[in-house]
N, C-alpha and C positions, 0 to 999 in steps of 0.2 A: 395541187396538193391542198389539201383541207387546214385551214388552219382553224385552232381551236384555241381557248384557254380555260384550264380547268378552274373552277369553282369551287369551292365547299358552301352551301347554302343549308343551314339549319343542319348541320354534322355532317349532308350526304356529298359527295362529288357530284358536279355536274360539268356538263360540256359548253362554250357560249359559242357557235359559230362566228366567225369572222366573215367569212366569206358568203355572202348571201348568194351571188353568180356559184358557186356550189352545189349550194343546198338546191337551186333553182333549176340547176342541169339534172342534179339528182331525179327530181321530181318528175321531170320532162322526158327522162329515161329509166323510167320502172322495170320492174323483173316481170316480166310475164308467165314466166313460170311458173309465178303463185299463184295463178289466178284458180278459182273453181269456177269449173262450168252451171253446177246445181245453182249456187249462188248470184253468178250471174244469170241464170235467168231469172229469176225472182227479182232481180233490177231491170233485165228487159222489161218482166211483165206489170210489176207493179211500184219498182222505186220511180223509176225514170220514163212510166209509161211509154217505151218506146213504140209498141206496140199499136199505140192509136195509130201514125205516121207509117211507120213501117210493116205492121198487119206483123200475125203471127206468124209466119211465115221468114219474115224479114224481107222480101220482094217490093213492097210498096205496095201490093195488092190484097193479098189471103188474109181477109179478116179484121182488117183496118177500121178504125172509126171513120165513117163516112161524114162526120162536122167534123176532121183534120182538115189541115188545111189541104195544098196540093199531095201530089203520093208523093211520097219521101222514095230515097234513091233506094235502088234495088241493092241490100248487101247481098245475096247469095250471087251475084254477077260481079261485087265490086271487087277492085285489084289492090285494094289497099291494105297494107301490111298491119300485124300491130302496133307499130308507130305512128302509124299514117291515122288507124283507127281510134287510138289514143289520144292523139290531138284534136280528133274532130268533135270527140266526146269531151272533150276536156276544154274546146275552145269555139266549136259549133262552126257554122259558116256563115258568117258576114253576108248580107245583104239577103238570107233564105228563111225561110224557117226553123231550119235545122238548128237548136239553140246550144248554149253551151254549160255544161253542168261542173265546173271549177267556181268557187266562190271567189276566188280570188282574179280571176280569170278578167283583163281589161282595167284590173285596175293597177299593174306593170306592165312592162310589153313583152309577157311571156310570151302573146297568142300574136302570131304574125307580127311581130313587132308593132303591136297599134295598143294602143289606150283609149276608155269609150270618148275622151275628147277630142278624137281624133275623126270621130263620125258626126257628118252632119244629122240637124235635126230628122227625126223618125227613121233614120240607117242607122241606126246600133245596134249589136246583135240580141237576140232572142237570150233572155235568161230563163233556164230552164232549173229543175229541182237540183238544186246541191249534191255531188256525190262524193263521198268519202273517197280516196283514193284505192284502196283496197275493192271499193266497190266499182271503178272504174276497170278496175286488173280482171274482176270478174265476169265483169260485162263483155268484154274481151275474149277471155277463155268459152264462155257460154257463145258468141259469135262464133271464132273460132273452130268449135267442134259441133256446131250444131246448121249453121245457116253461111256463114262466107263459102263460098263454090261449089254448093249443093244441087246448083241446078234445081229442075222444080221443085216445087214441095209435094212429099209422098204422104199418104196415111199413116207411115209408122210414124213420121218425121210430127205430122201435125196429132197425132196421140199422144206420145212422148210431151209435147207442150201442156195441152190441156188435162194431162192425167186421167182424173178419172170421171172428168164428164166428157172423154174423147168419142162416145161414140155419135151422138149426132150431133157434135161439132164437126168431124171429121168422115163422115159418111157420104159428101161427096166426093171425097177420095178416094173411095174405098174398090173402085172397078179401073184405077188409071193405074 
């Protein structure tokens, strides 16, 4: 149960949380249901550059920055739910590349229960760009409906991305 104490600060009401393990599950348990997909790809493509690592496509391959480091895991093959995807975005993985974009993210033990003191020298995870949490929901929804289970990438699939310089981006696609 939430506990709260109301406030009046400068005439207005406000709320003080009590219980921070609250507010913290809260966080850790978002509504996915808000998410947009338009939105999140625009954090695919350019908040959170995932796109270098995972190529437009989301596969690890279709169009990837070739100075990434290793291919990043294929999401149109991964079995990870939105929660699963959530955390990984939010908390990265530990000893990979794959970084984590929560600001707050190792400096409680939200993420696997570890703190960055808890890594020895040069193992601490990858900090990656900052995301707002709403932009994290989007990222999600835009995975989601566009790349988790998609199997290969199609021409419409890779148009749809690039808009409207899709045709020779995506014109080797165009006979598969």
């Amino acid at each position: 149960m939430l506990q709260a104490l109301k406030l009046v600060a400068f005439g207005a009401p406000a709320l003080l949380c009590l219980n921070s393990t609250v507010l913290a599950e809260f966080i850790a348990n978002p509504d996915f249901t808000q998410g947009d997909a338009e939105k999140g790809k625009q954090v695919y493509q350019r908040v959170g550059v995932c796109v270098n690592c995972h190529g437009w496509a989301g596969d690890g391959q279709a169009g990837r920055n070739p100075m990434a480091h290793a291919a990043a895991a294929n999401l149109r093959e991964t079995e990870l739910d939105a929660q699963a995807l959530y955390d990984t975005i939010r908390c990265g993985i530990p000893g990979t590349q794959m970084p984590y974009h929560d600001g707050v993210s190792y400096k409680d033990d939200r993420c696997y229960d570890l703190v960055m003191s808890d890594f020895d020298a040069g193992q601490a995870p990858v900090k990656g760009k900052t995301f707002r949490e709403k932009q994290m929901i989007d990222l999600i929804a835009y995975l989601e409906e566009y790349i988790v289970g998609h199997g290969k990438p199609t021409y419409e699939e890779c148009t749809h991305y690039y808009d409207t310089s899709a045709a020779k981006a995506c014109s080797y696609l165009e006979d598969k």
